[in-house]
N, C-alpha and C positions, 0 to 999 in steps of 0.2 A: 721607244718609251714615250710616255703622252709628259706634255708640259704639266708643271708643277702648276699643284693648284694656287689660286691668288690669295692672300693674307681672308684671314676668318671667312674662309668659303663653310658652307652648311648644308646641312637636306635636311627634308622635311617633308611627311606625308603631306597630301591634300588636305587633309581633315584639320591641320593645324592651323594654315593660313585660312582657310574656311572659316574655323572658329573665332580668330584673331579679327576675320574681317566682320562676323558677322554680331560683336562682342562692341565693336568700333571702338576700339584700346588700341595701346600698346606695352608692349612689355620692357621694361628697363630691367638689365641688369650691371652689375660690377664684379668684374675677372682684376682682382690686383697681380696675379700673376700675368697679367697679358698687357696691368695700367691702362684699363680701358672700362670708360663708362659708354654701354650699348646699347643703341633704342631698337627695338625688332617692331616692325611695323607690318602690316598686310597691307602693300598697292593696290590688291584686288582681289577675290579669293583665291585665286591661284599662286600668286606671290606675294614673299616675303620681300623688305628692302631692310637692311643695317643699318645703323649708323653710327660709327665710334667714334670715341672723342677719347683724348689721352688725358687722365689725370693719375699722378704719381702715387701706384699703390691705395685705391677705389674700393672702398669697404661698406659701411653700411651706410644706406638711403633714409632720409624721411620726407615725407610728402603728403605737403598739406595745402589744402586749395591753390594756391600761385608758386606755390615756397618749394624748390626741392633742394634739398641740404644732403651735402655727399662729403663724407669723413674721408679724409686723406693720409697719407705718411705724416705729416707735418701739418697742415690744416683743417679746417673744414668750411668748404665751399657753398656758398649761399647762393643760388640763382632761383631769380621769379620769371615767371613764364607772362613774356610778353604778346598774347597770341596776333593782337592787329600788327605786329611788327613782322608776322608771319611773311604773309606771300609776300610780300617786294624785299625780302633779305638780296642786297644785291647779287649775291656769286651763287643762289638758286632761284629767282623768283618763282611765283608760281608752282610752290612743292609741297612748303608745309603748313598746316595748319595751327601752329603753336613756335613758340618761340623760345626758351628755355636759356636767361642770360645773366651770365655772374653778377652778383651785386654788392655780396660781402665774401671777405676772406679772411676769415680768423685765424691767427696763426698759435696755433695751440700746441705745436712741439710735437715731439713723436710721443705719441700717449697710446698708440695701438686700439683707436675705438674700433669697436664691432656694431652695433645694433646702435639704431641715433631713432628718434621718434618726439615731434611737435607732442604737447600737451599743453593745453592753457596759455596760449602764444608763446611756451620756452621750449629749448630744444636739449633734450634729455641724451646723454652719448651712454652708452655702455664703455667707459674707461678700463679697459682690458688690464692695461700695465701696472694700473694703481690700484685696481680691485674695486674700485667701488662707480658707484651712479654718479654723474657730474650733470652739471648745464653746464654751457655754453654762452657766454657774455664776454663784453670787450673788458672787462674788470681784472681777470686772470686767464693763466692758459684755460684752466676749467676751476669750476666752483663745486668740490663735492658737498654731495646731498645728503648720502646713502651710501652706505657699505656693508658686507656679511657681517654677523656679530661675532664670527670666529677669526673675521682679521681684527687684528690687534692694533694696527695701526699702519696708514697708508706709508707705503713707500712704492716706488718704481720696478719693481720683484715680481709681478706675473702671479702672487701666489694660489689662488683658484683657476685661474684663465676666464671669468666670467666674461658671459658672451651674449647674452637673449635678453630681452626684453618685451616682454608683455604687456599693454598699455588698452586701458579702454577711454570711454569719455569721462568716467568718477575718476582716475585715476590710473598711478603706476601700479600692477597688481605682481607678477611673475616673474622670477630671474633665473638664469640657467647659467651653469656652473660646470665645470671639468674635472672640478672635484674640490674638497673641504679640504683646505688646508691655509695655514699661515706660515708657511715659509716660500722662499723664492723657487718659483715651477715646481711647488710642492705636487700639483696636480698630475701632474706625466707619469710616478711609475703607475699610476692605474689610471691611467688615461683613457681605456678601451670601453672601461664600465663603470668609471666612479662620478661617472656624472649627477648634477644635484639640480632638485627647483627648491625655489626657497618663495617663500609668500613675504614679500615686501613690505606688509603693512606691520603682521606679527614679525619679522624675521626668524623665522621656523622653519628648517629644513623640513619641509613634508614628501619628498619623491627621494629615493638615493639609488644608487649603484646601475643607474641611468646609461646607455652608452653614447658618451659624449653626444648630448642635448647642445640644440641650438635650435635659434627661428619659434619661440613660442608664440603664437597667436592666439587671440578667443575669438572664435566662430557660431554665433548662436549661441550663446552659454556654454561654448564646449571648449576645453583648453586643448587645442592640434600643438603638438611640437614632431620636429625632424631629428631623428636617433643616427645620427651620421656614421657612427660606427658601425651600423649594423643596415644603414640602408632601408631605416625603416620611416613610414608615417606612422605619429599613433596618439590616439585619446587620451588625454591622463584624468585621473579622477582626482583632484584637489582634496577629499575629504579621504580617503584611504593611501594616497600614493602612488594606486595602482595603475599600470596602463594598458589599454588595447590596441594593439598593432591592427591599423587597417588598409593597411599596403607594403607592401616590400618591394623597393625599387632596386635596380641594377646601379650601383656610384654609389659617392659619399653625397649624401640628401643635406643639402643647407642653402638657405634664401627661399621662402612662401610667399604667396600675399594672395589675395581674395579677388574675383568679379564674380557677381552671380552665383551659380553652382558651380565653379569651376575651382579650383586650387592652381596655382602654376609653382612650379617646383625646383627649385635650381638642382642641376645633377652634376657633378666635378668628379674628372679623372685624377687618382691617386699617387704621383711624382713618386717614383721610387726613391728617389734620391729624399724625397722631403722628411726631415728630421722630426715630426712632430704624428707625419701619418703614416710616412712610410712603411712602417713596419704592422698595421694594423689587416687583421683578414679581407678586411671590404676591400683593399688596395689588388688584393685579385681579381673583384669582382667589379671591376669599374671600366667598361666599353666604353663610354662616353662623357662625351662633359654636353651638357646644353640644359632646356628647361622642357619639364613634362606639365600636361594639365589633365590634370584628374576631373573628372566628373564627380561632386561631392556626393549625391545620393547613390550612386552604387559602385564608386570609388575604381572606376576604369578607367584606364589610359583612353584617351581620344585623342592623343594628338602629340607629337613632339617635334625638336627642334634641336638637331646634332651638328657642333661645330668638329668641321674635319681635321680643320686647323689650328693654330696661330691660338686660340682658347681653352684650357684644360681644366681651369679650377675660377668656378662662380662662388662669391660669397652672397652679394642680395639680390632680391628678387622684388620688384616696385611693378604695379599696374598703374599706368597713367589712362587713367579714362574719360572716355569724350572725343578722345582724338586720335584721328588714323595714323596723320604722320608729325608731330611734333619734331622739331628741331632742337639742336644746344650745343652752346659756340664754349668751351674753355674758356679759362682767365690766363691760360700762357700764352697762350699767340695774339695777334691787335683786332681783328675781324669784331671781338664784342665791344672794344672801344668806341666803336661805330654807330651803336646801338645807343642810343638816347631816349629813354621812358620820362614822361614827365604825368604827373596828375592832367594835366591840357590837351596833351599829345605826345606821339611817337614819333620819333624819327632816327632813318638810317642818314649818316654824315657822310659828305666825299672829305677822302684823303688831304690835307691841305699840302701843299706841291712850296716848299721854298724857292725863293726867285734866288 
């Protein structure tokens, strides 16, 4: 028998790491089933390298010039990307070109955020457990904004399961929803199809019976969401409701995000055991967990990225662009303590040694 393969081993055609190198990105994603935020980089066209980092239960991303903020079980993690602190990180020098290092840690309680997204220098969370839109400030665990008009009043009850957030530079536009309801995990027995968008400015249900929507984005005036139950990509039309399916993946499709012509697509295998999906048809039809990138104008696969291992279910999906291989140090172990930014300068610190 051959040795077990090593923790989050992957494959991947040529054409992926091609793209990735020739794109000069990289791809983040967040596996809270795995507690693992993960950079996928191209070394060169032919190789990919990893890089994971543990943070407890890694949901939704946002990332804005320096800033990437990562929603957690219990907090939400603030690190800015130090790039001249890059190459001489002591225990890699000479690796990465970006530096990615805690700077704040809000500790906001288990609140169950999904979708987190900068606007206007605040940082917007999708508050899953309470139903509605929050920010993010040292004032409270979060400050609601915004909530459905069919919840009646915030309590900690799960009762829609909202999850998506759609955001441009005017503004919050889109939210997506598990289903219309105001009682606790009202959304679950029609979980499969009663998914909702709702327009955030009117708060008017205009899309229903959706199958569990998540990951809305606007792409060129076009509103892309991921139809997870059914594995699909698809166009929604904001003035009718209506949607065009313009791909059907193999997994439950949740976490996008944009470079160029490309879409990258989180793809997650379906736990039998898992309470929530388990029992859904895509949980047949799901070969792998990793990220696909579509070619936007004629919506073909080009390229993917399958974890063999150790990773079965992705929630976000972040392009960090500019940079091949970026680095990022956690706030639970001391290695970023080290790490010293100042407006003057940067600097990494030695360990001070008690006599």
């Amino acid at each position: 028998m051959g040795q077990p393969l090593p923790p989050f081993s992957c494959t991947h055609p040529p054409a992926f790491s091609q793209l990735l190198y020739e794109l000069g990105c990289t791809i983040a994603i967040t596996t809270y089933q795995a507690g693992k935020v993960i950079f996928i980089s191209a070394q060169d066209p032919d190789r990919l390298v990893q890089l994971p980092r543990t943070f407890d239960k890694p949901m939704g991303m946002a990332l804005d010039n320096k800033q990437l903020a990562i929603a957690t079980r219990h907090e939400v993690v603030i690190l800015t990307n130090a790039p001249e602190m890059a190459s001489n990180y002591p225990k890699q020098p000479n690796t990465y070109d970006a530096m990615f290092l805690p700077r704040t840690v809000h500790y906001s309680g288990e609140l169950d955020i999904h979708d987190l997204h900068w606007h206007n220098h605040e940082l917007w969370a999708v508050n899953t457990r309470f139903s509605c839109l929050a920010t993010i400030d040292s004032n409270y665990s979060f400050t609601p904004r915004w909530k459905p008009k069919f919840i009646s009043r915030m309590s900690p009850t799960d009762n829609c399961h909202l999850n998506g957030l759609a955001v441009t530079e005017n503004g919050l536009v889109y939210a997506t929803a598990l289903g219309q309801s105001d009682s606790p995990k009202g959304w679950k027995p029609q979980k499969a199809n009663g998914g909702i968008l709702i327009d955030i400015q009117s708060n008017e249900i205009i899309a229903t019976e959706l199958p569990m929507p998540h990951s809305p984005r606007l792409y060129d005036g076009k509103l892309f969401l991921l139809l997870s139950a059914t594995g699909e990509v698809a166009v929604l039309d904001p003035a009718s409701g209506k949607y065009d399916v313009i791909k059907r993946l193999q997994g439950f499709v949740r976490g996008m995000d944009r470079i160029g012509n490309y879409l990258l697509i989180g793809l997650s295998k379906i736990r039998k055991t898992s309470t929530s999906f388990g029992d859904l048809p895509i949980a047949k039809d799901s070969p792998m967990c990793g990220v696909v990138a579509l070619h936007m104008p004629t919506m073909s696969i080009v390229g993917h990225i399958k974890f063999e291992n150790s990773v079965e279910e992705i929630y976000d999906v972040k392009i960090i662009a500019n940079y091949r291989r970026p680095g990022i140090l956690n706030h639970t172990k001391g290695d970023h303590r080290m790490g010293l930014t100042t407006p003057e300068g940067c600097f990494w610190a030695k360990e001070k040694n008690d006599a």
